[in-house]
C-alpha positions in Angstrom: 16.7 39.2 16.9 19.1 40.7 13.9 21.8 40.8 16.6 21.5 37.8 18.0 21.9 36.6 14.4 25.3 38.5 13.7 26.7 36.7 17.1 26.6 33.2 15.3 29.8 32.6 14.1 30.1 32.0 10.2 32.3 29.2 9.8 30.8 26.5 12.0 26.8 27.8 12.0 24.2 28.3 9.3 24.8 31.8 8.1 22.2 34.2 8.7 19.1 34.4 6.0 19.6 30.5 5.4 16.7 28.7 7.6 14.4 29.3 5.0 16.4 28.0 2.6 17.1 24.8 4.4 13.1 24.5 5.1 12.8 24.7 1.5 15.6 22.2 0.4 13.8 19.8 3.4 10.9 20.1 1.7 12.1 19.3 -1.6 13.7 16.1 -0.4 10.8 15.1 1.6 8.2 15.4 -1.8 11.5 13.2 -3.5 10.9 10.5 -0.7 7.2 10.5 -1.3 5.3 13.1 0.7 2.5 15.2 -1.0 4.3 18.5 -0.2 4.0 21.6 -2.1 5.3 25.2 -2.4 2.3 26.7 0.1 3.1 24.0 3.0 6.6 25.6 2.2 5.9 29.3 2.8 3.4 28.4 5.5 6.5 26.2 7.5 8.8 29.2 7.2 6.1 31.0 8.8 5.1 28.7 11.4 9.2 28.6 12.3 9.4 32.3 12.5 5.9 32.9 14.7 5.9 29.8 17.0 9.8 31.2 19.1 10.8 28.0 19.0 13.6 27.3 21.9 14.1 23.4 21.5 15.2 21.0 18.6 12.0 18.7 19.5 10.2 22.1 19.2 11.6 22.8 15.5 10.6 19.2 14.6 7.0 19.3 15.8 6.5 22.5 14.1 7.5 21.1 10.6 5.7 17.7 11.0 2.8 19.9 11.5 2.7 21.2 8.3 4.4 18.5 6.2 2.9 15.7 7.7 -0.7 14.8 6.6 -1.8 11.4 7.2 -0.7 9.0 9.7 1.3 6.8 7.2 3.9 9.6 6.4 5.2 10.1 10.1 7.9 7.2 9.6 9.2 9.1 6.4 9.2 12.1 8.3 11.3 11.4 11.4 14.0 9.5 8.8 14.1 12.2 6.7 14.2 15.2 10.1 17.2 13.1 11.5 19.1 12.6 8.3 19.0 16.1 6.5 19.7 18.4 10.2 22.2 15.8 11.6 25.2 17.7 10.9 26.1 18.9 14.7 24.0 21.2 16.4 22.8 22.6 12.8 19.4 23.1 14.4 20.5 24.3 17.8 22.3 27.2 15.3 19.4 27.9 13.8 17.4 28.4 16.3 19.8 30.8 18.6 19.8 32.6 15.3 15.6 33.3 16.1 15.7 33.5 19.9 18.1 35.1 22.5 18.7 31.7 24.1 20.3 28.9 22.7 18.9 25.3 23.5 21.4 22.6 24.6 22.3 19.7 22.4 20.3 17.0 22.2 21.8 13.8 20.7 20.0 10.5 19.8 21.3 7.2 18.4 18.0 5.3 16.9 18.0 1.9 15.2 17.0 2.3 11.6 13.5 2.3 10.9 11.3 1.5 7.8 11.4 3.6 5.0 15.3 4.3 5.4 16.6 3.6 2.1 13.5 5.3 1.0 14.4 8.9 3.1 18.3 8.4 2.1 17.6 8.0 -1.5 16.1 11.4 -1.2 18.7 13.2 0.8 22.1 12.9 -1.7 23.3 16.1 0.3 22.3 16.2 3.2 21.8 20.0 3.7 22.2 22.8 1.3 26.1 22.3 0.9 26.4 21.3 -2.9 27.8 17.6 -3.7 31.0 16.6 -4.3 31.2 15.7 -8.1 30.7 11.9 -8.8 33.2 10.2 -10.7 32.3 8.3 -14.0 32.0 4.6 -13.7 31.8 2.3 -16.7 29.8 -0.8 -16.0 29.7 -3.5 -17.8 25.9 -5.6 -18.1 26.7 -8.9 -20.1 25.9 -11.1 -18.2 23.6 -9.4 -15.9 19.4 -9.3 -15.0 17.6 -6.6 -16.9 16.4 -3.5 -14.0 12.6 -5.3 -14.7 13.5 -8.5 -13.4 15.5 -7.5 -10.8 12.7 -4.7 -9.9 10.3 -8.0 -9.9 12.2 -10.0 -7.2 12.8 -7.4 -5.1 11.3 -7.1 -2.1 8.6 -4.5 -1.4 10.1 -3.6 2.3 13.2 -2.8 0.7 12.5 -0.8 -2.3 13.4 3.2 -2.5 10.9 6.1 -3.5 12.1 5.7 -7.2 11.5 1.5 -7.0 8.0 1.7 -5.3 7.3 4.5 -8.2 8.0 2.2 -11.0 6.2 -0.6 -9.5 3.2 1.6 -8.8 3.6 1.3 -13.2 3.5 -2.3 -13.3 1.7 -3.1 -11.1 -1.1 -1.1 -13.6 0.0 -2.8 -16.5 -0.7 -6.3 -15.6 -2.6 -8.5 -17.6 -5.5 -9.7 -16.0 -6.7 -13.4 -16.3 -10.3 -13.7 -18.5 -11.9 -15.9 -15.5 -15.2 -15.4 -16.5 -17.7 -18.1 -15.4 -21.6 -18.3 -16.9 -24.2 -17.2 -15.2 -28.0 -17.6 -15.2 -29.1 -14.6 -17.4 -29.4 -14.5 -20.8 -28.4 -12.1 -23.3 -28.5 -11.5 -27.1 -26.2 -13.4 -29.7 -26.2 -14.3 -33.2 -24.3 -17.5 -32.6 -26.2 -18.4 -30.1 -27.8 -21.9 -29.6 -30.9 -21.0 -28.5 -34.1 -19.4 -29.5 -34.9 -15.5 -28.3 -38.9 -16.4 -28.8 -39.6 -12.5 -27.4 -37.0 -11.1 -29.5 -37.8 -13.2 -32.6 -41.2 -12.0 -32.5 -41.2 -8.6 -31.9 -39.2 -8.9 -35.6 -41.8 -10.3 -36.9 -44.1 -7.4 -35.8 -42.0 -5.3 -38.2 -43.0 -7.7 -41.3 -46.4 -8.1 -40.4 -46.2 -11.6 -39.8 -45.1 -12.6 -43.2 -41.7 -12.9 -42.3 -39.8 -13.7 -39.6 -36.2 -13.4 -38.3 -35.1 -15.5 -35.7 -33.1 -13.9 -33.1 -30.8 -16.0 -30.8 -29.6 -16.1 -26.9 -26.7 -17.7 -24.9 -25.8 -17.8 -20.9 -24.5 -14.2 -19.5 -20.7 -14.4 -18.5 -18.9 -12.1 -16.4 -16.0 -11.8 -13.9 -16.5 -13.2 -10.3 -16.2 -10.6 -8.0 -13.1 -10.2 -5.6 -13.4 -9.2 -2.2 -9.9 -8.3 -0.3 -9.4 -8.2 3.1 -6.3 -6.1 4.0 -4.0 -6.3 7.5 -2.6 -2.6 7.8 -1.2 -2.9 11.0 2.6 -2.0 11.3 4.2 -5.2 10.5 2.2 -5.4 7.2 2.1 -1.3 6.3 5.4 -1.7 3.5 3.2 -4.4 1.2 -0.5 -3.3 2.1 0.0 0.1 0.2 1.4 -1.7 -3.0 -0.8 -4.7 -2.3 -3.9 -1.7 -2.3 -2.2 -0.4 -5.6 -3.1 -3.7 -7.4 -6.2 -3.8 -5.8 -7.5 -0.3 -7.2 -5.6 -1.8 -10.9 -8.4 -4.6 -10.0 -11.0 -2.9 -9.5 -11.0 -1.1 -13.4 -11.7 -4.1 -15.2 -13.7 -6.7 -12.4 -15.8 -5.9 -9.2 -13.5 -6.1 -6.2 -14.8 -4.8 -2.7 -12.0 -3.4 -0.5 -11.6 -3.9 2.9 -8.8 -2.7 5.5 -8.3 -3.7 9.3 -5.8 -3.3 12.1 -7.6 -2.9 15.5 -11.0 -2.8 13.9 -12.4 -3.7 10.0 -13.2 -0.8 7.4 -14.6 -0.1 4.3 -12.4 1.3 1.4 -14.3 0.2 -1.4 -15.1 3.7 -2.7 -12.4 5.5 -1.7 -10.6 3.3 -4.3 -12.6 3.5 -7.0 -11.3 7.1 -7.4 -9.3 7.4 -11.1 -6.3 8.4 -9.3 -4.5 5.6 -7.6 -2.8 8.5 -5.6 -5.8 9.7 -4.5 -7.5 6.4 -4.2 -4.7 5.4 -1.3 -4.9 9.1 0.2 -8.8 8.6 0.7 -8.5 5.0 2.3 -6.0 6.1 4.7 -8.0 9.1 6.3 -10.6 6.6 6.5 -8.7 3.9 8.6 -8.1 5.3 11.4 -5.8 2.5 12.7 -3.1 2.4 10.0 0.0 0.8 11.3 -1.4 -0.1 14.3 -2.1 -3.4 16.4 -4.0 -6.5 15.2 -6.8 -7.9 15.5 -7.6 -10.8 13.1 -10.3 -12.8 14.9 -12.4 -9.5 15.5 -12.1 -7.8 12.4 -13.1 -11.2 10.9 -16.0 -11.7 12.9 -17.0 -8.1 11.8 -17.0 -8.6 8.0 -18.8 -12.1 8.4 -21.6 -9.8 10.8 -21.8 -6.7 8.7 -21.1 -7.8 5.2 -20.7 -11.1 4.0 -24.5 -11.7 2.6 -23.8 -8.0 0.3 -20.5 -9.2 -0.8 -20.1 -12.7 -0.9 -22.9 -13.5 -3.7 -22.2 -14.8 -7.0 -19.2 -17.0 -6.5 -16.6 -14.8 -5.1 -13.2 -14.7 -4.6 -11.5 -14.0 -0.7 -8.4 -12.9 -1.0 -6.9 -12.3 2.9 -3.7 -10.5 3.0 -2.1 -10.8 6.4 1.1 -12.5 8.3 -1.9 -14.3 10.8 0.3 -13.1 13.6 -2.5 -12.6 16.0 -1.9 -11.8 19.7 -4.1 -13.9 21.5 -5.3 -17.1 19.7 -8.7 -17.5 20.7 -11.8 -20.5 19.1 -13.1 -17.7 17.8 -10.4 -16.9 15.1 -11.2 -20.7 13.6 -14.9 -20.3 14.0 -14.3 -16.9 11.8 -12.2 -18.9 9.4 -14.7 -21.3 9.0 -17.5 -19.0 8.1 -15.4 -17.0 5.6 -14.5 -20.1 3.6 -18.0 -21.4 3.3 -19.7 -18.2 2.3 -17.2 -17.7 -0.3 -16.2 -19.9 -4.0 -12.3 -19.3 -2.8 -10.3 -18.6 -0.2 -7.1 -17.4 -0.9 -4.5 -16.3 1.9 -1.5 -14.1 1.1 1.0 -14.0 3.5 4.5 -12.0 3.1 6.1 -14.8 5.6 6.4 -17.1 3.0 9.2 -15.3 1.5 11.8 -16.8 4.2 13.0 -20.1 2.8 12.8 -21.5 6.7 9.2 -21.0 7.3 7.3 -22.8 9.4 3.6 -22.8 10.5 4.2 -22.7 13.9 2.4 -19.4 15.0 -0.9 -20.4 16.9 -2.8 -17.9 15.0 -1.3 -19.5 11.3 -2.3 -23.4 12.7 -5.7 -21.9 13.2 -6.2 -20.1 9.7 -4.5 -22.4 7.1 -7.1 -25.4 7.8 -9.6 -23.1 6.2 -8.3 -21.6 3.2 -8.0 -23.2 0.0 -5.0 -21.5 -1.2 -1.8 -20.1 0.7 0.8 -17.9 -1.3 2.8 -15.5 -0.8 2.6 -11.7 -1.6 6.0 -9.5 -1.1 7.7 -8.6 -4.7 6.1 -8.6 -8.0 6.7 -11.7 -9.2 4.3 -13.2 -6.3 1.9 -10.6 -7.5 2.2 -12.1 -11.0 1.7 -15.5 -9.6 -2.1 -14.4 -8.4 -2.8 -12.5 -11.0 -2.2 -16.5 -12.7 -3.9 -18.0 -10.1 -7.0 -16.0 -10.0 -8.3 -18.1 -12.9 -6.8 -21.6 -12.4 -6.3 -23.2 -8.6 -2.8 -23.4 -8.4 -1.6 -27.1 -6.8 1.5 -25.4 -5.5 -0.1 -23.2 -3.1 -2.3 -25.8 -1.4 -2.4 -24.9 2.8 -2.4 -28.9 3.6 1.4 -29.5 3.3 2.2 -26.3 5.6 0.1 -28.2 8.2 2.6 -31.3 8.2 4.7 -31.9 11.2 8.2 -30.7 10.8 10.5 -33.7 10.5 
């Protein structure tokens, strides 16, 4: 093997002793782009390269996305990031005659770009371990220009890089949540109250003997309507569901919200996101939906939660909030009948729909005609500012979101 590394020439291959420090450099820029990886999936890549005699480039590729690749979700990252850090020529074909006694051909491969680009080439500056060329100084002027919050608010959440999803993550947990809070039938103690506590007031009076007694005094209970969110993670939906999630889980510290996720079938998140971490939170949900980024099926998964759990989480005036482009595959009577049944269990129905951020939008998609006569609200949901908007709306019916004028026949 050492001699078959001395026949690689030095000027156009990787030299010999470099493939682990290549793995390791990869590495680094994958945990820049987002991926959980850490020194031991490091040493235990190197290793896995050295013991598997890998002969092909798809060979070297599956051998890493074992190890750095945990969860469904990170697979898109992965192959972005695998095709932009070895795609200086036959790097990888180099590197592997430098560990076996044949050399694998060429293999070449012209993709389209895929989600998550910006993302991976954010965190690949250099490519492999050549250093950069220095950057030249730049003097910008900003009079006259938006402030990075309120540009980071309109942007989209499709588009943003690792460093712009990061920062959101931050706002999105410093948002200021509406005081909705509507009276319920229990009572509890208040000094200001308007009515009498006649229990309370006379176990006081026990204390006195009798002789004297203080009147204590009760008002109506109020609290926060709970919020139940049903999530599309299917592949068309997977940029905004994980931030969407992220303000779910910001929720779900200071109101009750029950969490729900569904591509080809309907799961339950709710405790996976009530973990501290919002990290963690979104790492637990995922290993439990099992079809992230996968098809859709509205009109099941609906018919599931109105089966299995409307009557344990629809009670005391609660708030729907369905995030999903409605884009269903085959528009059946049943996705109405669903529809129906969701917006009369609930207080509000409020749909969230990332189509609405074309200007030209129409409701033309069966599957859209067949929701939108059964929700009470229809807004959209793909930067911040929308997420603002809700957060607004959550307390007060917004007149600018109602579904009605979507349902109009185009001129």
């Amino acid at each position: 093997m050492q001699g078959d590394r001395r026949t690689v020439p030095p000027d156009d291959a990787a030299p010999a002793g470099h493939l682990a420090d290549n793995i390791a450099y990869f590495a680094r820029a994958l945990r820049t782009a987002g991926l959980p990886v850490g020194p031991g999936a490091v040493v235990d890549a190197i290793a896995a390269v050295e013991a598997a005699h890998i002969g092909t480039r798809a060979d070297f590729y599956w051998t890493l996305h074992a190890i750095f690749v945990t969860k469904h979700a990170q697979s898109v990252i992965f192959d972005q990031a695998f095709r932009l850090f070895w795609r200086r020529r036959a790097l990888v074909e180099k590197l592997i005659a430098a560990l076996s006694p044949i050399a694998p051909g060429e293999q070449t491969s012209k993709d389209k770009p895929k989600p998550g680009a910006e993302r991976v080439a954010t965190a690949f500056p250099t490519g492999t371990r050549e250093p950069p060329p220095p950057k030249r100084a730049l003097e910008l002027s900003a009079q006259f220009t938006m402030s990075d919050r309120e540009r980071l608010a309109s942007r989209d959440f499709a588009q943003m890089s690792a460093a712009e999803i990061a920062e959101a993550k931050q706002l999105i947990a410093r948002l200021v949540l509406p005081q909705d809070k509507v009276t319920t039938r229990r009572w509890r103690a208040d000094p200001r109250g308007r009515r009498i506590d006649a229990r309370a007031s006379f176990r006081r009076a026990l204390a006195t003997g009798g002789h004297f007694v203080d009147l204590a005094w009760r008002q109506r209970a109020e609290r926060h309507p709970p919020v139940v969110a049903l999530v599309d993670i299917s592949g068309s939906m997977a940029d905004y569901s994980r931030l969407f999630l992220h303000f779910l889980h910001a929720l779900a510290e200071r109101r009750p919200v029950a969490s729900f996720v569904f591509g080809t079938r309907l799961t339950n998140v709710t405790r996976a996101l009530a973990r501290r971490d919002p990290d963690e939170a979104l790492a637990s949900a995922s290993l439990l939906a099992k079809d992230w980024e996968g098809g859709t099926r509205v009109a099941a998964s609906l018919a599931q939660f109105n089966r299995q759990w409307s009557r344990r989480v629809l009670g005391q005036g609660a708030i729907v909030l369905l995030f999903t482009d409605g884009l269903e595959r085959e528009v059946t009577p049943e996705l109405g009948a669903a529809m129906d049944r969701l917006h009369r269990s609930c207080r509000r129905l409020v749909w969230l729909n990332p189509l609405l951020r074309y200007d030209g939008f129409q409701a033309r998609a069966g599957g859209i005609r067949a929701m939108l006569p059964h929700v009470d609200e229809f807004r959209t949901m793909h930067n911040l500012n929308a997420m603002t908007a809700l957060v607004a709306a959550l307390s007060v019916k917004g007149e600018d979101a109602d579904p009605r004028r979507w349902l109009l026949p185009a001129a």
